[in-house]
C-alpha positions, 0 to 999 in steps of 0.5 A, a space after each residue: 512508428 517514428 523513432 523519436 516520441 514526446 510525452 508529458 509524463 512516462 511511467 518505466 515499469 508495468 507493476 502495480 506501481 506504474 498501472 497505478 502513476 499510468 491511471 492517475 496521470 491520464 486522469 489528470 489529463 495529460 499525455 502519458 505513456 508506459 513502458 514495460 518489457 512485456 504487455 502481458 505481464 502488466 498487472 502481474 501478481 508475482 507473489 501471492 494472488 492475493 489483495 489486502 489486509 491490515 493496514 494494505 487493505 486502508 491503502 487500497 480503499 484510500 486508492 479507491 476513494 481517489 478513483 484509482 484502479 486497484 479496488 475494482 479489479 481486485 473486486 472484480 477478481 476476488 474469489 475469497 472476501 474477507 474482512 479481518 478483525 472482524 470482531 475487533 473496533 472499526 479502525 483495525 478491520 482489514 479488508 482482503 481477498 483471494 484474487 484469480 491471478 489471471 483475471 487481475 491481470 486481465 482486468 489491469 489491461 483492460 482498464 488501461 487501454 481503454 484510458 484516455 491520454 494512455 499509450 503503452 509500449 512493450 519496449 524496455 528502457 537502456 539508458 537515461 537522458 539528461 541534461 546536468 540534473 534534468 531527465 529529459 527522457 531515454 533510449 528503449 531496447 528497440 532503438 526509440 528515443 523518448 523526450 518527456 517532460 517528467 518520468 516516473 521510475 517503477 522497476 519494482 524487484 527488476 533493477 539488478 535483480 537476482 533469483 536465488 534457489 540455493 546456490 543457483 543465481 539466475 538475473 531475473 527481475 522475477 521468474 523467467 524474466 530478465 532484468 533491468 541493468 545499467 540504469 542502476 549504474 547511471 543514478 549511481 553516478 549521480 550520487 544516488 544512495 543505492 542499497 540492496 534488498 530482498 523478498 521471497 515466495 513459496 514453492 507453487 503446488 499443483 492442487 490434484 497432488 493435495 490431499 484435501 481431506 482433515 484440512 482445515 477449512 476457511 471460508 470466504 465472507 457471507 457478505 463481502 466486503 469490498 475495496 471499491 466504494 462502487 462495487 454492489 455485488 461478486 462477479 465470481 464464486 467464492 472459494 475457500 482456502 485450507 490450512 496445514 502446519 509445518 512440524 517437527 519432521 519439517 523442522 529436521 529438513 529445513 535444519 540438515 540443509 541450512 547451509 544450502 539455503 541461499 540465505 544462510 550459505 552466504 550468497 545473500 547479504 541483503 536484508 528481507 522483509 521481518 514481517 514475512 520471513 522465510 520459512 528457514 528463517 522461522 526455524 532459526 529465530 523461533 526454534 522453540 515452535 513446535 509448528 508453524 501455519 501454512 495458508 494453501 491459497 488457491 492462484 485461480 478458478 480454472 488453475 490448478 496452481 496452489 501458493 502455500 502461504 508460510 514457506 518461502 523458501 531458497 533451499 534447493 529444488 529437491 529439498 523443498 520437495 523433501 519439506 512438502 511431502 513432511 507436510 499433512 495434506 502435501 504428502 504426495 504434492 507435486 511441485 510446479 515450480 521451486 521457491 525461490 529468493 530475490 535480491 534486487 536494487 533500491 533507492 534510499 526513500 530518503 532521496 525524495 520529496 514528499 510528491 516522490 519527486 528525487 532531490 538529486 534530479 528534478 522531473 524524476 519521480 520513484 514508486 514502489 519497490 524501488 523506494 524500499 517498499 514490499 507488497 502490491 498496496 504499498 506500491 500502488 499507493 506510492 504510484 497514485 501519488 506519483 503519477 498525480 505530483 508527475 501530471 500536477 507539476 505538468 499542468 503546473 498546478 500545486 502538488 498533491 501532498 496528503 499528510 499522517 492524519 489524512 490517511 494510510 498513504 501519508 502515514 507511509 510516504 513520510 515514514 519513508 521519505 523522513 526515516 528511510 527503510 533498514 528493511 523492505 516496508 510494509 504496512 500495519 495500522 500501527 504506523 499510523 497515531 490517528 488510525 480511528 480516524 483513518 479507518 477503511 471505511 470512511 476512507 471516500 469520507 476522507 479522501 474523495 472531495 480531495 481527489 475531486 478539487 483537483 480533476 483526480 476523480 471521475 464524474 460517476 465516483 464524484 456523483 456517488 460520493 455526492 450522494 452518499 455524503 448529502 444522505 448521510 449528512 441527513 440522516 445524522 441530522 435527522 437523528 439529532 433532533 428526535 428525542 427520547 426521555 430515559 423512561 421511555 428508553 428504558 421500555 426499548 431495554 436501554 438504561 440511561 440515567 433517569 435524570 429526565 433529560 431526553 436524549 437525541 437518536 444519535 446519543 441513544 445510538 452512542 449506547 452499548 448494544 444500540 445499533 440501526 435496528 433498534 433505533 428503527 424499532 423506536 423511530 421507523 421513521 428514521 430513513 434507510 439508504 443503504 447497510 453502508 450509511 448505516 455502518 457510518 452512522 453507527 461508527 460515529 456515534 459509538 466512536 464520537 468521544 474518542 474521536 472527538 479526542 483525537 480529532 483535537 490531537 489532530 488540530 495540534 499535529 497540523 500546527 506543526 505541519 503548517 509551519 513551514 522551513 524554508 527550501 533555502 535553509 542554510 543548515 551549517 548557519 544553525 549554532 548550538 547543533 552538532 555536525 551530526 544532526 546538520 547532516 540529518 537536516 541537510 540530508 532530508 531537507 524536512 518540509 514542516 517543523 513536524 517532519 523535523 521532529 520525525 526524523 530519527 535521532 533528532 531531538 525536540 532541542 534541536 528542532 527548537 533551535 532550528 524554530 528559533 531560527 526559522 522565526 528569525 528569519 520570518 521577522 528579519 524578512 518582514 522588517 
């Protein structure tokens, strides 16, 4: 193979970030390439075998909605389904599985070498090449000189990374393999914000060392819930997870040996994820628990590996065998390998455009952990819109920018890009105002026509959308014109106001405890597509009110985005705003009025002179 190689976009990194920018580029047609350290860790689950949950599981249907690849093979992989909150509202539901750790690697590979516009090398990158604030490509280990029109960074926990397992410190981008270093040092040199985070995971048990018995039990769903709006049915057989609990014994361990901790020693100065902390952690800030809940999830159907979801950990090999075997059920447990914690490099999310694009370097796109992110959704959602701004930008076609009332994945990418992480992010349905809009059932709805209008989505993702979309259209509309008087309504044990008005078999839906089945008993008539369309209609007729609502909040939210502040916007010409709030704008460079207002610490009198001014210059340009 030649030494010197050209391509439109390059994706740097295998993780669930780069598979996702790899996929989106190639399906927008140009020539993309990815490289990784090792072809066979692509798709690799470093932390637990699992997909989803709430807020990460909108992401992942978002992705999906777009005809990225996360939602397939993790349904294609998935050993335990289950919707969260299943008996809460729609819009807090969260799907999740249990993934075989093996399959979602295998089925990861599979999908992107059979890509069309795809190539990918096992070859890790060394050094940058650019000209003044321009990548134009980099040098691999293997002596190749790569020319690229845009690049797309995606080293996840692999920048400088480091392995502590209590005064052990191993350089590692995760376990057993090495790190990336030096190209940290390069985007210093350009003035890039460069911090330090952390992240964790648990010791790995071998499942023949458990004692199963008197653990709780929890089951997969009897009717899966899946990621992908194309999956019809489980290729693999559902497994069920058990539950135990740390306890006081535990506690003792974990205390006698705080200072042993790579966290609490000293060696780690970084900050980690709050919302997953350590188990040492746990014992220090919620000392006045008595337990603490552990999840023994299982890595695989043909592996013995068991993730005991709760303990992360950087105490010492031999303590965290000490704290095992204080556990009911772990007694005996064999540790397969220790827990470990993992400080790694980030660039400060506040250093890019909403397409991921760096300000500093033009043709530079980031995703994933390198943004200041945690967990597999986030930086798979980071690389779909990566990978498409990347080959969008090389078809010379507008950038594809989804905003906070369009979905989870906009809600995310301004957060980071207007207020930049003091800890690794993570998805809640909390960060999002319009979350019973941005539900994960409706996120095609949403999503999916988007993806179509610019070659994102695929011929059979966009025939099934089509399809779903035109018989949903005619089932509601088919509703809305039969008609029902109250007394009449009232023989099928549904009380509305005897006021003679009739009712359409939408409003009658719209009732409490009235779903499909009974609209069915009154009107057989009315048509059933699938349980899918079903579950939409009703969602929309029990939510309309609330919906409407919201969708006016939406209307006011996009007057606001759609006033747009010009790139050139001198900031140090705007009187009457301190230094400090200059700074802000200037460091985040706000696209709309409302980013503007999101930006931490700026206040609706700022942003109105910054209005007073934008107006100004409108009108000055006109004339």
């Amino acid at each position: 193979m030649k030494n010197e190689l050209s391509f439109d976009v390059v994706i740097i990194g295998g993780g669930h970030a780069g598979c996702e920018a790899a996929a989106a580029s190639a399906r927008l047609g140009v020539n993309t390439a990815l490289f990784t350290h090792k072809f066979e860790t692509i798709g690799e689950m470093s932390c637990n075998p699992a997909i989803g949950g709430l807020g990460k599981g909108h992401l992942v249907r978002e992705i999906d909605a777009l005809d990225g690849v996360m939602g397939d093979v993790a349904d294609k992989s998935g050993i335990q389904f289950r919707l969260l909150n299943k008996s809460r509202g729609p819009a807090v539901r969260g799907p999740r599985t249990q993934s075989d750790r093996s399959l979602y690697k295998k089925y990861m590979q599979e999908k992107l070498v059979n890509y069309c516009n795809l190539t990918i090398f096992s070859d890790p990158v060394i050094e940058f090449i650019f000209e003044k604030n321009v990548i134009k490509g980099f040098l691999t280990k293997q002596g190749k000189k790569i020319k690229c029109s845009k690049l797309i960074l995606t080293t996840g926990t692999f920048l400088n990374g480091v392995i502590h397992i209590g005064d052990s410190q191993t350089p590692a981008g995760r376990y057993n393999e090495k790190p990336t270093t030096g190209l940290s040092e390069q985007l210093k040199k350009l003035n890039f914000k460069i911090g330090r985070l952390k992240t964790g995971t648990p010791p790995r048990l071998d499942s023949r060392t458990i004692n199963y018995e008197n653990l709780e039990e929890q089951f997969a769903d009897d009717d899966s819930y899946f990621f992908s709006f194309l999956t019809s049915k489980n290729l693999n057989k559902q497994v069920s997870c058990r539950m135990t609990y740390t306890n006081e014994a535990v506690h003792r361990v974990i205390s006698k040996n705080l200072k042993r901790s790579a966290m609490y020693s000293g060696n780690i100065k970084s900050v980690g994820p709050r919302y997953c902390p350590s188990i040492e952690d746990k014992i220090v800030k919620f000392s006045d628990k008595q337990r603490h809940q552990i999840f023994l999830e299982p890595e695989g159907l043909e592996d013995n590996t068991v993730y005991p979801n709760g303990i992360s950990t950087s105490l010492p090999h031999e303590v965290q065998q000490e704290m095992c075997s204080k556990i009911k059920g772990l007694e005996n447990v064999k540790i397969i390998r220790a827990g470990y914690a993992i400080e790694y490099d980030f660039v400060d999310p506040r250093e890019l455009f909403l397409t991921l694009e760096t300000k500093k370097i033009k043709n530079l796109y980031m995703a994933g952990q390198i943004n200041g992110t945690t967990g597999y959704e986030e930086a798979a959602a980071q690389g779909l819109i990566a990978g498409s701004n990347a080959a969008l930008s090389v078809n010379g076609s507008e950038p594809f920018i989804l905003d906070r009332s369009e979905a989870y994945i906009g809600v995310m990418i301004d957060d980071l890009v207007t207020k930049g992480v003091a800890e690794p992010y993570r998805m809640f349905t909390s960060r999002a105002e319009y979350r019973l809009s941005l539900r994960a059932d409706n996120a095609d709805l949403r999503l999916t026509e988007k993806g179509i209008n610019i070659g994102l989505v695929g011929d059979e993702r966009s025939r099934y959308f089509k399809e779903k979309s035109s018989n949903l259209m005619k089932i509601e509309k088919y509703m809305n014109e039969l008609q029902i008087s109250p007394s009449k309504a009232s023989k099928y044990q549904i009380n509305i106001a005897k006021d003679g008005v009739l009712r359409s078999a939408g409003q009658i839906l719209s009732q409490k405890g009235v779903n499909m089945s009974k609209i069915r008993e009154i009107w057989p008539e009315v048509p059933k597509y699938s349980s899918e369309i079903d579950d939409q209609v009703q969602i929309n007729a029990h939510y309309k009110g609330y919906l409407t609502k919201q969708n006016a909040d939406i209307v006011a939210f996009k007057r606001d985005e759609n006033l747009i502040i010009p790139d050139n916007i001198n900031y140090n010409d705007l009187e009457g705003l301190s230094n400090e709030v200059k700074a802000k704008f200037k460091e985040i460079r706000p696209k709309t009025l409302g980013q503007a207002l999101r930006i931490d610490g700026i206040t609706p009198a700022a942003v109105y002179i910054l209005l007073s001014h934008v107006k100004r210059r409108a009108i000055k340009n006109i004339a």
